[in-house]
C-alpha positions as CSV (number, residue, x, y, z in Angstrom):
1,X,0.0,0.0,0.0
2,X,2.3,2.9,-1.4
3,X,-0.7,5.4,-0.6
4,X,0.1,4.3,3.5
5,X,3.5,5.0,3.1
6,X,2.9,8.2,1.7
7,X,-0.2,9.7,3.7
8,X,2.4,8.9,7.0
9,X,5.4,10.9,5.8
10,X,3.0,13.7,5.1
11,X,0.9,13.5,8.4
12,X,3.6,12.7,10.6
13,X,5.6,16.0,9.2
14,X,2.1,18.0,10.0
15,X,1.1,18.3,6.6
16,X,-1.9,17.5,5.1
17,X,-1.7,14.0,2.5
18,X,-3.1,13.7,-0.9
19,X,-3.7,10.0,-1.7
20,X,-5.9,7.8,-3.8
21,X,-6.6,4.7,-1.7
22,X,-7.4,1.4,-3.0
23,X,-9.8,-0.6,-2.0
24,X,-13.7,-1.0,-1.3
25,X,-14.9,-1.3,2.2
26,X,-15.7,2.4,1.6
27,X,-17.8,2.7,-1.1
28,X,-20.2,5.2,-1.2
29,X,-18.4,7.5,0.5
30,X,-14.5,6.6,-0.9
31,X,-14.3,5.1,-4.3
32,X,-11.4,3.1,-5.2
33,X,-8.6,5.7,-6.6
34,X,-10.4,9.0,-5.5
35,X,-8.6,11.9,-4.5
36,X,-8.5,12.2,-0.8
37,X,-7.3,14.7,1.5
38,X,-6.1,13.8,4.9
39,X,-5.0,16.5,8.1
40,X,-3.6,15.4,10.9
41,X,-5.6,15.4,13.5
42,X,-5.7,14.4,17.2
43,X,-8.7,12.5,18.8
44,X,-10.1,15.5,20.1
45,X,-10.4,16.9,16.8
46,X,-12.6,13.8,15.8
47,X,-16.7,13.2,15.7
48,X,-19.0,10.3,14.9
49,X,-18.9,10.5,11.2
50,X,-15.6,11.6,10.2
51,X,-13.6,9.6,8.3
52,X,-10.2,8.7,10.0
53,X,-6.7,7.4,9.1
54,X,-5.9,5.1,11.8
55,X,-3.4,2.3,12.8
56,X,-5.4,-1.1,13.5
57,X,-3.9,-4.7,14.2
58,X,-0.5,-3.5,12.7
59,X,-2.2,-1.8,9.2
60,X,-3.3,1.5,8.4
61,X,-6.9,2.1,7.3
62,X,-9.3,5.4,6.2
63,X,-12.7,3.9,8.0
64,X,-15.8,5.2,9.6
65,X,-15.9,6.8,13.2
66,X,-19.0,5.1,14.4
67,X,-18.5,6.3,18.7
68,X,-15.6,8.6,20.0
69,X,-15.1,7.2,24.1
70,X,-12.6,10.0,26.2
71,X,-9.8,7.3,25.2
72,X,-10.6,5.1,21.9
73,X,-13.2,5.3,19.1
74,X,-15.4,2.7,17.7
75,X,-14.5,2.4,13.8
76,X,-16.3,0.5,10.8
77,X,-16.5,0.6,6.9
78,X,-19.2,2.3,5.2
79,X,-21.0,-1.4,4.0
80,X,-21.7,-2.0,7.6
81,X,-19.0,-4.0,9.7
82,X,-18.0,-3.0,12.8
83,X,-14.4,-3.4,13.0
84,X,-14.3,-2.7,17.0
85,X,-11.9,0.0,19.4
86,X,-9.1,2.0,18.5
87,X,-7.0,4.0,20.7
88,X,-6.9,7.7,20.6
89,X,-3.4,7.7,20.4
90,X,-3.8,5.4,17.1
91,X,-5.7,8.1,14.9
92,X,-3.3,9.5,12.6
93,X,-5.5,11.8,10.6
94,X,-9.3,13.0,8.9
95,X,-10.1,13.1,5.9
96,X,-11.5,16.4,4.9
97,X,-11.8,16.3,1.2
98,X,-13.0,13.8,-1.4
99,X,-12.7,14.6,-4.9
100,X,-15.6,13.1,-7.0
């Protein structure tokens, strides 16, 4: 996944990432190979809703917030699995644009 490896040099400098993720456990609101925009962003920054770029089991994803908890968020695609906690301190960014 060169799109990971690319969207974490650009977050973890504090800049926002342009990418065009693969894949299609976000369809309908990510296609696979649209232009998305990604800010860092802490945990406080982040609502049920928003799309994040987090680390889970050892991979990176762009999935669905579903619950934000004071310490971890509950995050799913958008075709209805649950994929279960995250850690605050594992969200790496939002997404904030998707260009159609």
């Amino acid at each position: 996944m060169s799109w990971v490896k690319a969207a974490l040099a650009k977050l973890q400098a504090g800049e926002p990432a342009q990418v065009r993720p693969q894949g299609g456990s976000m369809r309908g609101r990510i296609e696979s190979g649209q232009l998305v925009t990604i800010t860092p962003a802490a945990h406080g920054d982040i609502a049920v809703g928003d799309v994040v770029f987090v680390r889970w089991k050892g991979n990176y994803l762009l999935h669905l917030v579903l619950a934000v908890e004071p310490d971890r968020l509950l995050i799913g695609n958008n075709v209805g699995k649950t994929n279960g906690w995250a850690a605050a301190a594992d969200v790496i960014g939002k997404v904030v644009a998707v260009e159609v």
